[in-house]
DRENZA-94215 format. One record per residue: residue number from 1; x, y, z of N, C-alpha, C in turn. Coordinates in Angstrom, 1 decimal, padded with zeros to 4 digits. Atoms other than C-alpha are relative to their C-alpha. Example, Ala and Ser with C-alpha at 12.3 -4.5 7.8 and 13.67 -1.06 7.14 Angstrom:
<nodes>
[1, [000.9, -001.2, 000.0], [012.3, -004.5, 007.8], [000.9, 001.2, 000.0]]
[2, [-000.9, -001.1, 000.0], [013.7, -001.1, 007.1], [-000.8, 001.1, 000.8]]
</nodes>
This chain:
<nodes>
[1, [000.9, 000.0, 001.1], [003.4, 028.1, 008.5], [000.8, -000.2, -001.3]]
[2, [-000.6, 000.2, 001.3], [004.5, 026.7, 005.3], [-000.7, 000.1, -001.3]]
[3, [000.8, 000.2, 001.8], [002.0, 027.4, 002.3], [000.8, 000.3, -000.9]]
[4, [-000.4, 000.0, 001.0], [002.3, 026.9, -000.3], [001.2, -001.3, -000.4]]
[5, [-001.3, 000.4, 000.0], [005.5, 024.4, 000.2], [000.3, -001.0, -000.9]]
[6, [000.1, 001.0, 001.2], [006.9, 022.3, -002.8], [000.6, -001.4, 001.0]]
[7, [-000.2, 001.4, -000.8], [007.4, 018.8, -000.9], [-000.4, -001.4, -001.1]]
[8, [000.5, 001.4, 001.2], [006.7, 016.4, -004.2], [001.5, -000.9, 000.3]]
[9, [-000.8, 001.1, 000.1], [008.8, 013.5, -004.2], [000.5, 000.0, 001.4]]
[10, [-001.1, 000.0, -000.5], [010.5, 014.1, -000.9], [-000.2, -001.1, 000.9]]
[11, [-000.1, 001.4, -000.8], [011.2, 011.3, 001.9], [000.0, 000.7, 001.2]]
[12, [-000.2, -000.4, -000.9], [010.1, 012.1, 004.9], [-001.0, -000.7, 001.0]]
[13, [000.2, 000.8, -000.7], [009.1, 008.9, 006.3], [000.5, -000.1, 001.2]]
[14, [-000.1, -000.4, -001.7], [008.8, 008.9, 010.0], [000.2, 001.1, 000.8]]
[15, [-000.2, -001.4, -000.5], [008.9, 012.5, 010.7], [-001.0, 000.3, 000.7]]
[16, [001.2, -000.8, -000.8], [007.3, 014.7, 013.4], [-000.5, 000.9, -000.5]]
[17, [000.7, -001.1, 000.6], [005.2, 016.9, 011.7], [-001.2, 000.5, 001.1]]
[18, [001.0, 000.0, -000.5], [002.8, 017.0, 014.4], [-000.1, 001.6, -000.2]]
[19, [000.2, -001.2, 000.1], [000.8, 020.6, 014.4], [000.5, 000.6, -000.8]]
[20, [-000.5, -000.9, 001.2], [002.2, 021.5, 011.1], [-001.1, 001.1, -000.7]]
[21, [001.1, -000.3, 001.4], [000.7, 024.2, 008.7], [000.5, 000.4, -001.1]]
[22, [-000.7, 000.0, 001.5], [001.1, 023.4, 005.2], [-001.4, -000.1, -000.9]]
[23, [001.2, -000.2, 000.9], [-001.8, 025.1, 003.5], [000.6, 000.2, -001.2]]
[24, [-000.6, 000.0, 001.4], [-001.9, 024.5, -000.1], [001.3, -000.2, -000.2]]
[25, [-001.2, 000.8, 000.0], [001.2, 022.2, 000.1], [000.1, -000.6, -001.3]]
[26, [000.2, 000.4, 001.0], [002.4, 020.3, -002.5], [000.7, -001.3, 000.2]]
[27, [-000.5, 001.3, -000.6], [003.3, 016.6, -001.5], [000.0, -001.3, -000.9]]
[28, [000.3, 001.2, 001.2], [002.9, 014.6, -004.9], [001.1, -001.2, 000.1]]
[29, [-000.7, 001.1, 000.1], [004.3, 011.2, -004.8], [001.1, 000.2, 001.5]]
[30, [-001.1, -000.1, -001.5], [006.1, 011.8, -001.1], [-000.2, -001.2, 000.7]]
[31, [000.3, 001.1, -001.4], [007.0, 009.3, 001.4], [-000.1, 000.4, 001.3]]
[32, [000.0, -000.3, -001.4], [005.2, 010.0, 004.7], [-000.5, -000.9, 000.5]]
[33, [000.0, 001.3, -000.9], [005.1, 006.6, 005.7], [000.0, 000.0, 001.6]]
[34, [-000.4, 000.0, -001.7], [004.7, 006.5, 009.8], [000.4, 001.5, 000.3]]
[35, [000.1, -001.1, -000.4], [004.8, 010.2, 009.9], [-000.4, 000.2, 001.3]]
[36, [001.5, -000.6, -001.2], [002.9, 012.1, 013.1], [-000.1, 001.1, -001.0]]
[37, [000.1, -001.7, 000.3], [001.1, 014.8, 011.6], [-001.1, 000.0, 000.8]]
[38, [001.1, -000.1, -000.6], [-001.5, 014.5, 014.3], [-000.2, 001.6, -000.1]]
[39, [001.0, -001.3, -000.5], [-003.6, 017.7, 014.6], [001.0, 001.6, -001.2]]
[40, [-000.7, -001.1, 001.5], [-001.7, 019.4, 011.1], [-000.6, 000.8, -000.6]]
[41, [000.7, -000.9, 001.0], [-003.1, 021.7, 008.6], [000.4, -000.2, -001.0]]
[42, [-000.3, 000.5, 001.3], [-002.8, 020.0, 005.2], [-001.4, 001.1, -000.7]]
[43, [001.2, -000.6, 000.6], [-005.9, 022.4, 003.9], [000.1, -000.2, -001.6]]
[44, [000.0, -000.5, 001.6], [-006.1, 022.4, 000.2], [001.2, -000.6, -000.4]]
[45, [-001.1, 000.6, 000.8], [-002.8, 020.4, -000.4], [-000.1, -001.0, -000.9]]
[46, [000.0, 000.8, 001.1], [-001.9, 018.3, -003.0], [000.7, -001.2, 000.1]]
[47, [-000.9, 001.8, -000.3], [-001.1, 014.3, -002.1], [-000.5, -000.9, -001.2]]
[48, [000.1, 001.1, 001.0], [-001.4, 012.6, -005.0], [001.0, -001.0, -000.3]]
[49, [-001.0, 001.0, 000.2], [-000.1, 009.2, -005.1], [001.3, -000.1, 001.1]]
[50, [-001.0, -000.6, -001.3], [001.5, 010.3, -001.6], [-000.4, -001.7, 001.1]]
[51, [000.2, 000.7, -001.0], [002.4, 007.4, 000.6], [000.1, 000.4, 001.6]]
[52, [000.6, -000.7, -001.6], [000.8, 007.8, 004.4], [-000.1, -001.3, 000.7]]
[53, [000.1, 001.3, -000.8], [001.2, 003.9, 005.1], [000.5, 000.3, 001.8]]
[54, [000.0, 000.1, -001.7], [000.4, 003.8, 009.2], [000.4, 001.2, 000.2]]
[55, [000.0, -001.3, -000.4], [000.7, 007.8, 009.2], [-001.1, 000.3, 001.3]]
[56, [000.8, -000.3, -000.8], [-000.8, 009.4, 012.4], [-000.7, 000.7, -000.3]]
[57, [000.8, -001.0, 000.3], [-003.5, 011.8, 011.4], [-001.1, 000.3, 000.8]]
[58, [001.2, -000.5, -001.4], [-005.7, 012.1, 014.3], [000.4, 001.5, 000.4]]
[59, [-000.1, -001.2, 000.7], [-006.8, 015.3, 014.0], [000.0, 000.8, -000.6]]
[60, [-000.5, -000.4, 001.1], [-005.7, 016.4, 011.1], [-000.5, 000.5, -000.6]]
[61, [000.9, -000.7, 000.9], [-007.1, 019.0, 008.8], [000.5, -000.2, -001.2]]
[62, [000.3, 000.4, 001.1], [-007.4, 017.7, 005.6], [-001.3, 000.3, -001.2]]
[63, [000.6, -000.2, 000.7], [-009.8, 019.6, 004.2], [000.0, 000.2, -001.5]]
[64, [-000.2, -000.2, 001.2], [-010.1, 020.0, 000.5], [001.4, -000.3, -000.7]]
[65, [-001.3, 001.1, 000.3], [-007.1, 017.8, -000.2], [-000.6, -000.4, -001.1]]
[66, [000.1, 001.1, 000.4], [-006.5, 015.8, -002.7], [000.9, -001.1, -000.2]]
[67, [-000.9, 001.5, -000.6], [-005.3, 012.3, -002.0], [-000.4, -001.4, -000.9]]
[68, [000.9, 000.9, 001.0], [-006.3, 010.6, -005.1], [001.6, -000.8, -000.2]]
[69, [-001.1, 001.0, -000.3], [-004.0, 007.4, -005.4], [001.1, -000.2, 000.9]]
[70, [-001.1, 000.2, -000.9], [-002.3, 007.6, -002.5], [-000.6, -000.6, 001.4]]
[71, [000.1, 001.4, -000.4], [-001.9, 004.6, 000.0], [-000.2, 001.0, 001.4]]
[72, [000.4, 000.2, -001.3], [-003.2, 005.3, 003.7], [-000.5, -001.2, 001.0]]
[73, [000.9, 001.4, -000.8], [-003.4, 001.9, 004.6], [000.5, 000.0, 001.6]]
[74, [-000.3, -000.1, -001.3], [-003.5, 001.5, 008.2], [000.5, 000.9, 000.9]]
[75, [-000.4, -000.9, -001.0], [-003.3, 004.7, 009.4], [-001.1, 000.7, 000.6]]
[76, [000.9, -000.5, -001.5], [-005.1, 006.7, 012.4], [-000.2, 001.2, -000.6]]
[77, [000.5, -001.5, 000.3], [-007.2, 009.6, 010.6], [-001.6, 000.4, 001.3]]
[78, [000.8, -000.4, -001.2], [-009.2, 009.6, 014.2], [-000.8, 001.1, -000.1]]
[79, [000.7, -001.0, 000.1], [-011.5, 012.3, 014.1], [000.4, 001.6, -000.6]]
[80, [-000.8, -000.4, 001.1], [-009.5, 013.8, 011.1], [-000.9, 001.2, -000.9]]
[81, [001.3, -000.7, 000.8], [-011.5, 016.5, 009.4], [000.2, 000.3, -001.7]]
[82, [000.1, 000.6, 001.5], [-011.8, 015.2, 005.1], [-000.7, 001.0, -000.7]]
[83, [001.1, -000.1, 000.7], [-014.7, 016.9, 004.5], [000.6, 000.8, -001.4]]
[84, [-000.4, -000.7, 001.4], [-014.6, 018.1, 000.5], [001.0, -000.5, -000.3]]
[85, [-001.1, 000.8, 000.1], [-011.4, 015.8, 000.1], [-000.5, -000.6, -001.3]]
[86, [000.3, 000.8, 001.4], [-010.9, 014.1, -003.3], [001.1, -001.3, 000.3]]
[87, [-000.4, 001.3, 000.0], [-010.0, 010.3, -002.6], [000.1, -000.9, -000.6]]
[88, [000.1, 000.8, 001.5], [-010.2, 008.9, -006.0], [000.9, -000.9, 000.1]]
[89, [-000.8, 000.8, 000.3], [-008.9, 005.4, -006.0], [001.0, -000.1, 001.0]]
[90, [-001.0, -000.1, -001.1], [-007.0, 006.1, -002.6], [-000.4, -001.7, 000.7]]
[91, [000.0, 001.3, -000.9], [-005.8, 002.4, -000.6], [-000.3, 000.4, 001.8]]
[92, [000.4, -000.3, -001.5], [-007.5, 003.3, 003.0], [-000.1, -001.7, 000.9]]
[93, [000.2, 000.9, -000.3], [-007.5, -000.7, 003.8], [000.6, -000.2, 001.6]]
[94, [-000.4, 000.5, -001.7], [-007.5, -001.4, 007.7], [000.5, 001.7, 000.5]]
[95, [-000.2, -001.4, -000.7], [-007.1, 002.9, 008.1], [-001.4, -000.5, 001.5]]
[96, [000.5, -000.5, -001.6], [-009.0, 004.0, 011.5], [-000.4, 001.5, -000.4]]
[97, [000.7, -001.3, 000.4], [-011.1, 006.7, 010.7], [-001.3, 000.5, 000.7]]
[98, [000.8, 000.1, -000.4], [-013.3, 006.7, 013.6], [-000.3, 001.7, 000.1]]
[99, [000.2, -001.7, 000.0], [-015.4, 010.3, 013.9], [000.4, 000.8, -000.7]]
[100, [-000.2, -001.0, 000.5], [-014.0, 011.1, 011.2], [-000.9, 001.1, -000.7]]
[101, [000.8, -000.8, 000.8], [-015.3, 014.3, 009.1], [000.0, -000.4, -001.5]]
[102, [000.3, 000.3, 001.7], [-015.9, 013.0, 005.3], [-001.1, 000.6, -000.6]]
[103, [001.1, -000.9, 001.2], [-018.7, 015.4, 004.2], [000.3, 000.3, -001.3]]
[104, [000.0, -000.2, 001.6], [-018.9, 015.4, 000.6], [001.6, -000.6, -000.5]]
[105, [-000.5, 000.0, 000.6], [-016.1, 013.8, 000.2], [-000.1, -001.0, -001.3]]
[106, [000.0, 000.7, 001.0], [-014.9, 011.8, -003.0], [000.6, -001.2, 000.1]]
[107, [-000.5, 001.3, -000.5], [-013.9, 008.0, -002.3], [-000.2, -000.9, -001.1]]
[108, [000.8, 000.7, 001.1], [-015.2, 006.8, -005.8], [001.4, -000.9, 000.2]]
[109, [-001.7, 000.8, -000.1], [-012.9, 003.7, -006.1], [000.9, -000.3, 000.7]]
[110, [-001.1, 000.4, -000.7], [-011.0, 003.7, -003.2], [000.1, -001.7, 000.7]]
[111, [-000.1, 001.5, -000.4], [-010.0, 000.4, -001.0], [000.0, 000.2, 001.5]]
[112, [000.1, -000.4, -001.8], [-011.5, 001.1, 002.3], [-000.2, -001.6, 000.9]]
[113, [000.7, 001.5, -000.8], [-011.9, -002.7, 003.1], [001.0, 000.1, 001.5]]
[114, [-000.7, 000.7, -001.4], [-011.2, -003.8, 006.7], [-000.1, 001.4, 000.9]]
[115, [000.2, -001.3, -000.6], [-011.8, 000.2, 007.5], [-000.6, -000.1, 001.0]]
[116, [001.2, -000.3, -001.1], [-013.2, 001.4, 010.8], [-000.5, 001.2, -000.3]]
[117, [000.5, -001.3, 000.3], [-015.2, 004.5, 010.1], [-001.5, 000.1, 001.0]]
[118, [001.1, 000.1, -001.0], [-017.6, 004.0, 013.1], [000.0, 001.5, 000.3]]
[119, [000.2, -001.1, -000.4], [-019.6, 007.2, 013.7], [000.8, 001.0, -000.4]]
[120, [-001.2, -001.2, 001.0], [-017.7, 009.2, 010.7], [-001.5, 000.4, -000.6]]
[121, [000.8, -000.9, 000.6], [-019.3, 011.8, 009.1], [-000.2, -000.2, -001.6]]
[122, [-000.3, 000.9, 001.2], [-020.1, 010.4, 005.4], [-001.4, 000.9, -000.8]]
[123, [000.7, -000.4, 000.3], [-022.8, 012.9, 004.8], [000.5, 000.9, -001.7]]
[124, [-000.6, -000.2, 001.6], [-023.1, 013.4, 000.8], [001.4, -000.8, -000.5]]
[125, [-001.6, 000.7, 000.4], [-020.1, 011.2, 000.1], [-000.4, -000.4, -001.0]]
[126, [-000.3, 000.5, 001.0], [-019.0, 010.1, -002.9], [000.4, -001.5, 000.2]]
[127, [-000.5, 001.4, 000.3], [-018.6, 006.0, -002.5], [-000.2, -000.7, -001.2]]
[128, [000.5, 000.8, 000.7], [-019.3, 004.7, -005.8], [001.3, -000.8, -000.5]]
[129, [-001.1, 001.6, 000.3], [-017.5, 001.3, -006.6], [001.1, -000.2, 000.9]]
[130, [-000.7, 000.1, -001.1], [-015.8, 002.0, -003.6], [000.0, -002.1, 000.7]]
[131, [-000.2, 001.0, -000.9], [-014.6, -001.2, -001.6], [000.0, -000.2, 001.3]]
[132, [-000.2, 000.2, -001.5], [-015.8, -001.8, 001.8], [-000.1, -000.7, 000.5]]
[133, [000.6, 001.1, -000.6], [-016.1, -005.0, 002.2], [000.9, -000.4, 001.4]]
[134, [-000.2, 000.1, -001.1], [-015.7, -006.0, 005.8], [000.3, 001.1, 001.2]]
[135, [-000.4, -001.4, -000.6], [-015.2, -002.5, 006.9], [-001.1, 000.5, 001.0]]
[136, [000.6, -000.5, -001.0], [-016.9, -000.8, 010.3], [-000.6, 001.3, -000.4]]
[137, [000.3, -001.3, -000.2], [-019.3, 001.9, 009.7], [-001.4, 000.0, 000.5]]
[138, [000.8, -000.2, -000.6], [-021.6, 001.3, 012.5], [000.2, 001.4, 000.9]]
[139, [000.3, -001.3, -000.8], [-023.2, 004.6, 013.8], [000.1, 000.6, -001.1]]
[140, [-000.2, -000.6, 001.1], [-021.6, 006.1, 010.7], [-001.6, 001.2, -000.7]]
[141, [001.1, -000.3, 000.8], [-023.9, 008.9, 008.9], [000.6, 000.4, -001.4]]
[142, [-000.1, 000.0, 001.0], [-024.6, 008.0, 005.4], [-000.8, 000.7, -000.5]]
[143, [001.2, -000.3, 000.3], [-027.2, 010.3, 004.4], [000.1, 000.6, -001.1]]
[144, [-000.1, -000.5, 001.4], [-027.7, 011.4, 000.8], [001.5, -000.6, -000.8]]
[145, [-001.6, 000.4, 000.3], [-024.4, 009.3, 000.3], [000.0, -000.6, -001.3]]
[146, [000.2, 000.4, 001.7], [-023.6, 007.9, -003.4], [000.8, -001.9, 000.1]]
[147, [-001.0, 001.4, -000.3], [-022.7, 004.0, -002.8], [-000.5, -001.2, -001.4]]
[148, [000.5, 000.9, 001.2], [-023.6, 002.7, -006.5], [001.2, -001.0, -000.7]]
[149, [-001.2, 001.1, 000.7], [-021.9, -000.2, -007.5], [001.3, -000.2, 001.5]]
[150, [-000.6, 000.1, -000.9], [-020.3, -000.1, -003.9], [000.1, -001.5, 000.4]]
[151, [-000.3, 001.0, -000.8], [-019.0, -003.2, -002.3], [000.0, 000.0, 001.7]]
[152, [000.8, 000.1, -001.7], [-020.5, -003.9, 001.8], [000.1, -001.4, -000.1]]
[153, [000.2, 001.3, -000.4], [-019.9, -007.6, 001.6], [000.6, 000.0, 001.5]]
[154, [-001.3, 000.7, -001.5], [-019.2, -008.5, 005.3], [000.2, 001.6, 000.8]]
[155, [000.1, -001.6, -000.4], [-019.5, -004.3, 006.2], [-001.2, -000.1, 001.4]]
[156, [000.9, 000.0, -001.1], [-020.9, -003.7, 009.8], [-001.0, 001.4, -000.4]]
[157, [000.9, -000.8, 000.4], [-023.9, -001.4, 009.0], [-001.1, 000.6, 001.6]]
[158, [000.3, -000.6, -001.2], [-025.1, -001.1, 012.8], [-000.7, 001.2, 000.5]]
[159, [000.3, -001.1, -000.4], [-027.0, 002.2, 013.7], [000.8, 001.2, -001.0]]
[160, [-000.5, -000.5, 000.6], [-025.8, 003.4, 010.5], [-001.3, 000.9, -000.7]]
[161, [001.3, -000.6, 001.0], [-028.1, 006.7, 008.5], [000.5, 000.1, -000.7]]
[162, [000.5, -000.1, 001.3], [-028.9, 005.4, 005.2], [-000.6, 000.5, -000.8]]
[163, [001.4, -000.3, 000.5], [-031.6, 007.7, 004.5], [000.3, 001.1, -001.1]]
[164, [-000.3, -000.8, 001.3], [-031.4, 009.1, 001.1], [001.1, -000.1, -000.7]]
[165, [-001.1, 000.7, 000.8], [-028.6, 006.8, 000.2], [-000.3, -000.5, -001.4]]
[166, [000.4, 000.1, 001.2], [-028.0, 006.1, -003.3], [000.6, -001.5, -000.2]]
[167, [-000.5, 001.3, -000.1], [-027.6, 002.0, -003.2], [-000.3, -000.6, -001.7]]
[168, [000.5, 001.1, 001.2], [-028.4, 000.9, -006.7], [001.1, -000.6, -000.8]]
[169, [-001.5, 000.8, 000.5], [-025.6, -002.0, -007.9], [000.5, 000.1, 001.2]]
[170, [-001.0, 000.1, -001.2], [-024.4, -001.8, -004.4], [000.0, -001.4, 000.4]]
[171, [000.6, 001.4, -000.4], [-023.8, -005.6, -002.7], [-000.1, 000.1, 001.3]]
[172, [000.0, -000.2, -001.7], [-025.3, -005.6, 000.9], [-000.3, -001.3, 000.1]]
[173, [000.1, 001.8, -000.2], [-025.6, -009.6, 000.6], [000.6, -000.3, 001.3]]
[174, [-000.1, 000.5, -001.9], [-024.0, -010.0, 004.0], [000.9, 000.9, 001.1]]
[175, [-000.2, -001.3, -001.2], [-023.7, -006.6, 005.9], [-000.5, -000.9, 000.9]]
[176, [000.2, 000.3, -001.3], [-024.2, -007.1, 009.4], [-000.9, 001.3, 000.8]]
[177, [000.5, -000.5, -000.4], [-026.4, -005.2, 011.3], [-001.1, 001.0, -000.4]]
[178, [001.6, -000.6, 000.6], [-029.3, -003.8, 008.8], [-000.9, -000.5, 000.3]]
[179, [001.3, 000.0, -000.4], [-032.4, -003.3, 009.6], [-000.8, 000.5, -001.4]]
[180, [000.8, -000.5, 000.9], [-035.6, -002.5, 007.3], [-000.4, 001.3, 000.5]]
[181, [000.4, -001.8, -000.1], [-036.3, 000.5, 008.9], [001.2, 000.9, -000.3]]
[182, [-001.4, -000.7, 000.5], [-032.5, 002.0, 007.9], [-000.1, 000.1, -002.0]]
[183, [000.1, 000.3, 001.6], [-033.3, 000.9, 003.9], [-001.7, 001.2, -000.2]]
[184, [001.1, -000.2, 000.2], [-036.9, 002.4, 004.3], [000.1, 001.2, -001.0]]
[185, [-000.4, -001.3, 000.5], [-035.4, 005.7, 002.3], [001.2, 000.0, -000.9]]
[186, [-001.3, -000.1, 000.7], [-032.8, 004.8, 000.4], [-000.5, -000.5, -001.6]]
[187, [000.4, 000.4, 002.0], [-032.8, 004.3, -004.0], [000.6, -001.3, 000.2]]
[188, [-000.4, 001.4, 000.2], [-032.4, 000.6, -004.6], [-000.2, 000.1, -002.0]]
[189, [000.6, 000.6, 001.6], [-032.5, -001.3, -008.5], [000.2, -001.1, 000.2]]
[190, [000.3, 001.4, 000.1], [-032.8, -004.8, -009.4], [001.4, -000.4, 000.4]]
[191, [-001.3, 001.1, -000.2], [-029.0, -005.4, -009.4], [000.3, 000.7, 001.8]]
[192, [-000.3, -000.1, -001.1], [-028.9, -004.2, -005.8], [-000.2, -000.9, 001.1]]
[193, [000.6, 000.9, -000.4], [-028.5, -007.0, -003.9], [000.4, 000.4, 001.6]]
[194, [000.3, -000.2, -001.1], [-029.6, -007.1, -000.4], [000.0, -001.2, 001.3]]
[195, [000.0, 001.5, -000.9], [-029.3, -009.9, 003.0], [-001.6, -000.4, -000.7]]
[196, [001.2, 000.7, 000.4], [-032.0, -012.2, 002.2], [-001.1, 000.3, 001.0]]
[197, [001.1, -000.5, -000.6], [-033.9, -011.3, 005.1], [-000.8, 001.3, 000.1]]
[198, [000.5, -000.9, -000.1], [-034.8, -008.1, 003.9], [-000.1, 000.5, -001.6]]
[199, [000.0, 000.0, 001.4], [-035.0, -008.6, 000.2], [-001.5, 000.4, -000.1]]
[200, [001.7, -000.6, 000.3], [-037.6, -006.5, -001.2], [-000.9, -001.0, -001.0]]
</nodes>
């Protein structure tokens, strides 16, 4: 058990951290590029601006983090538990975030394109101006989720709950897999644009 542990700047790309616990850590600006920290205990730590390029995190407790500018592109947060996480502006492009737990977190900004987040937990999320375009969040639950000014061009929407989503300025111009009965509950506005075959 390491809380508390000062780890800012350090290099420790490629390392086995698997089953670590580093509650309320402090990892600002670190390189844990290709790390394992499958099945860790990051609880409450501090990654800001922390590189996690192709880190393993399947697993991973990540609760109440925050991971605001820091790059996770292409890594395995597999059924990773986020929820309350602060992701402000974080690069998640082509991560794997299948099942993961994201309740409430904060993604405002980030760059989730090319993401899989099939059947992740996204309840109350924070997406606004988020980037998902082409990204997988069929099955996904979005419910009460904040996706204003969100980008879905080309986003698989599949058996996704939208219900009490907050879409207004979002572009769902060529999601895949919406239905009108998934929209039937969600806030729309004029600039929210929608596939053509379901344009209100």
């Amino acid at each position: 058990m390491l809380g508390g542990a000062d780890l800012n700047w350090a290099d420790l790309s490629g390392a086995d951290l698997s089953g670590a616990q580093v509650v309320d850590g402090n990892f600002m600006a670190a390189n844990l590029s290709g790390c394992n920290l499958s099945e860790a205990n990051l609880t409450g730590s501090k990654l800001l601006g922390t590189n996690l390029t192709r880190a393993n995190l399947t697993k991973a407790i990540l609760s109440k983090t925050d991971l605001s500018n820091a790059t996770l592109a292409k890594a395995d947060l597999t059924d990773a538990d986020l929820s309350e996480a602060t992701l402000n502006a974080t690069v998640l492009v082509e991560a794997r975030l299948v099942s993961a737990n994201l309740r409430g977190v904060d993604l405002s900004a980030a760059d989730v394109r090319h993401a899989i987040l099939s059947k992740a937990n996204l309840v109350g999320a924070n997406l606004g101006s988020c980037a998902l375009a082409s990204s997988d969040l069929s099955g996904a639950t979005l419910r009460g989720a904040i996706l204003q000014q969100a980008d879905l061009a080309g986003a698989n929407l599949c058996g996704a709950n939208l219900d009490e989503a907050n879409l207004t300025g979002a572009n769902l111009a060529a999601v895949v897999g919406l239905t009108r009965e998934q929209i039937q509950h969600v806030t729309t506005d004029a600039s929210t644009k929608l596939p053509a075959y379901l344009d209100f």
